[in-house]
C-alpha positions in Angstrom: 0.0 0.0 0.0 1.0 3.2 -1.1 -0.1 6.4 1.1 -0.6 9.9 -0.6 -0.4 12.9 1.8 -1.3 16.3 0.5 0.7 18.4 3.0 -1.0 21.9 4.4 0.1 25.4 3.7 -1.3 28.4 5.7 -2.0 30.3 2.7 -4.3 28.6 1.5 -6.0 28.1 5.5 -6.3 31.6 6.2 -7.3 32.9 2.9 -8.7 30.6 1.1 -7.0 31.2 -1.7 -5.1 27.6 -3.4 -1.6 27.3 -3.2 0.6 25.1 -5.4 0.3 21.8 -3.8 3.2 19.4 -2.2 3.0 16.1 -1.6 4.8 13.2 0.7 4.2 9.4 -0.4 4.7 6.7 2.3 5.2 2.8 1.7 3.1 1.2 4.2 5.7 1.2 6.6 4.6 5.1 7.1 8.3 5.9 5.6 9.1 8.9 3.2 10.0 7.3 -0.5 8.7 10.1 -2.7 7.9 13.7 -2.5 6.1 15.8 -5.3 6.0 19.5 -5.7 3.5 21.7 -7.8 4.9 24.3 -10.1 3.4 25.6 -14.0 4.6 24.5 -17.0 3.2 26.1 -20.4 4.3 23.8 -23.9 2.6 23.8 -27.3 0.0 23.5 -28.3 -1.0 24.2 -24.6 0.3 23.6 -20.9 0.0 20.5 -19.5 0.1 18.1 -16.2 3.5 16.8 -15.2 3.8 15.1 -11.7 7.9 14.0 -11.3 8.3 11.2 -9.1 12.2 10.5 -7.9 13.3 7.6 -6.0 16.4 7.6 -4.4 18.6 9.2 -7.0 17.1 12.9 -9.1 18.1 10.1 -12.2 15.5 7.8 -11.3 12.1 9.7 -12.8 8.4 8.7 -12.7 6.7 11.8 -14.5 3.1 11.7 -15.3 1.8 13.8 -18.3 -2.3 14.5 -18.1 -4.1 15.6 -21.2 -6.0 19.4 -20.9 -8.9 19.5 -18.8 -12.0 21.7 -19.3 -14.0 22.7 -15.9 -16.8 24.4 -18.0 -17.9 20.7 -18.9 -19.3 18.0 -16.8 -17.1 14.8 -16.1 -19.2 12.7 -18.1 -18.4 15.1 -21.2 -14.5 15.7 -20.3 -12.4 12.9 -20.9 -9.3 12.5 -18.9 -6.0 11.0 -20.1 -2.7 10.2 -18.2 0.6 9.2 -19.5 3.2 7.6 -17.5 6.8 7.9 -18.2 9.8 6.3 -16.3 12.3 7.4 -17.5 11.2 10.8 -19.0 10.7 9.8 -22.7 9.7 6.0 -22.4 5.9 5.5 -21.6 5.3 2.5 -19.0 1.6 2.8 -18.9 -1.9 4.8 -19.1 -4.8 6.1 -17.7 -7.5 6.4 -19.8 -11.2 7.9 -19.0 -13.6 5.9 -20.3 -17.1 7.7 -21.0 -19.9 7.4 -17.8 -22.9 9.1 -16.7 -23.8 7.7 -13.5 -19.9 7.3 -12.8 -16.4 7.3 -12.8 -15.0 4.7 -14.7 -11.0 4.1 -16.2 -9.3 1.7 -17.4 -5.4 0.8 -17.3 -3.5 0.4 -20.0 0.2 -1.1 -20.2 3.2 0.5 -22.8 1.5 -1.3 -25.7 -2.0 0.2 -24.9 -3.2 -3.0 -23.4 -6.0 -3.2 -21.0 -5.1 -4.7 -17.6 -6.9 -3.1 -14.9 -10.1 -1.0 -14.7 -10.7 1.6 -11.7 -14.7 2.9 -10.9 -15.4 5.2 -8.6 -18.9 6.3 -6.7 -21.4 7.6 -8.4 -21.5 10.0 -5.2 -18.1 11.3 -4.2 -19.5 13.9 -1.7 -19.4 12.0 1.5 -18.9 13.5 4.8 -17.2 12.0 7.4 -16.1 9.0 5.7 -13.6 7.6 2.8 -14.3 7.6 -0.9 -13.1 4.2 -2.6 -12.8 4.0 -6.2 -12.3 0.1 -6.8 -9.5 -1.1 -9.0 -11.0 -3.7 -10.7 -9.5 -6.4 -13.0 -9.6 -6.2 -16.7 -12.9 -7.2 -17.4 -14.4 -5.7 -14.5 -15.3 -8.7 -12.4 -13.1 -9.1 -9.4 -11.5 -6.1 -7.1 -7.6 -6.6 -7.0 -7.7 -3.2 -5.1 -8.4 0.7 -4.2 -7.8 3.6 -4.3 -9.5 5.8 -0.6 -9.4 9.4 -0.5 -9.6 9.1 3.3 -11.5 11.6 5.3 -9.1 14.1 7.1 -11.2 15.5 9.4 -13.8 18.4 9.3 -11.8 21.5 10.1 -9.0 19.8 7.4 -11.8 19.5 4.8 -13.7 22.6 5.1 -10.8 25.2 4.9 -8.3 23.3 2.6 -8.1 20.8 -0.4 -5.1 18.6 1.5 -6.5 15.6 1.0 -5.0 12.7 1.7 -5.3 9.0 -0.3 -4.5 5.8 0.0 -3.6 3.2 -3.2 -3.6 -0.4 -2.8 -2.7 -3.8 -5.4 -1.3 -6.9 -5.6 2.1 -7.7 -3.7 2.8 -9.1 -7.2 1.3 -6.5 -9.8 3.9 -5.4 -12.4 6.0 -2.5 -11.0 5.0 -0.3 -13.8 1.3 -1.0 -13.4 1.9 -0.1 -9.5 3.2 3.3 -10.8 0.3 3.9 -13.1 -2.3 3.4 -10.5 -0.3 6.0 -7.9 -0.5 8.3 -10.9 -4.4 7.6 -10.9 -4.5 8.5 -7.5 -3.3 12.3 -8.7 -5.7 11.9 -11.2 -8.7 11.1 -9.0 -7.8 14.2 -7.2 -7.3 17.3 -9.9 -10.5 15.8 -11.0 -12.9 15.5 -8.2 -11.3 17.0 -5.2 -9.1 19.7 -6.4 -10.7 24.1 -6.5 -10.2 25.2 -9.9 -11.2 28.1 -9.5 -8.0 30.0 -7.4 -5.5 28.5 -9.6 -4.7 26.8 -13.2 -6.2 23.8 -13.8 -3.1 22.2 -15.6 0.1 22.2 -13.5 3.9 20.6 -13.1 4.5 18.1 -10.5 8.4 18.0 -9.7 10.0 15.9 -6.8 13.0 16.9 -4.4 
């Protein structure tokens, strides 16, 4: 199990007003083995989502490239796309947004484009005082293999900032690429469903110290 933690900044507390978001991700030993910074990065034909991932060495890169994203539109109508990259420059997987109305629904998608996993979500993901699961299901969407829980922080957390915190879990023996693929999904989930869009732009870079 992989924990996401969205860390706090005081801006954003006492004004309300978003702040470029940093993030530490825990094995489930509760130790530090990634941290991911927010930042803006503009490129043709328009800017982008990058979230760098380093492991041990600024060498070693997971960076995760999501397609534009359009907040006039509703979910259903906005489809999502992430690319996975590790190294920079070689794609190790994908997360695609397949079309729903009633919910959340993606599937995972190896180098070649090949289907292995499928995540859905709630069709309510407004719930106080309690996680929100989206199940990671296998690929033909019959058995749960694992989750991803964007676990409740606590009223005063959740009222006066988007730190959120999530949890991703899979198979001891899932391919270490796939693994990566669904922490980038966990991202994802967020900008999408839990993120403000309104104090900030919608399409940002991720870079890890």
């Amino acid at each position: 199990q992989i924990i996401i933690k969205q860390k706090v900044e005081l801006l954003e507390v006492f004004t309300g007003f978003e702040t470029a978001n940093k993030y530490a991700i825990l094995n489930s030993m509760g130790q530090d083995v990634f941290f991911a910074a927010e930042g803006t990065l503009a490129l043709k034909p328009g800017p982008i989502s990058v979230l760098a991932l380093v492991l041990e060495t600024p060498s070693n890169v997971t960076r995760l490239h999501r397609g534009a994203w359009c907040s006039l539109f509703p979910l259903s109508f906005s489809s999502q796309t992430m690319e996975v990259m590790a190294p920079p420059g070689s794609p190790i997987g994908y997360l695609v947004q397949e079309w729903s109305i009633l919910y959340p629904k993606f599937r995972v998608e190896n180098a070649a484009h090949e289907t292995v996993l499928r995540i859905e979500g709630p069709a309510c993901r407004w719930r106080c005082c309690s996680d929100v699961v989206f199940q990671v299901l296998s690929k033909d969407g019959l058995h749960q293999v694992g989750k991803i829980t964007k676990q409740w922080s606590g009223l005063l957390k959740e009222a006066f900032t988007d730190a959120d915190n999530f949890g991703v879990s899979f198979p001891m023996d899932l391919d270490v690429n796939i693994k990566g693929v669904l922490v980038g999904a966990a991202f994802l989930i967020d900008f999408m469903f839990f993120e403000k869009q309104g104090n900030r732009d919608s399409d940002a870079l991720f870079g890890m110290c």
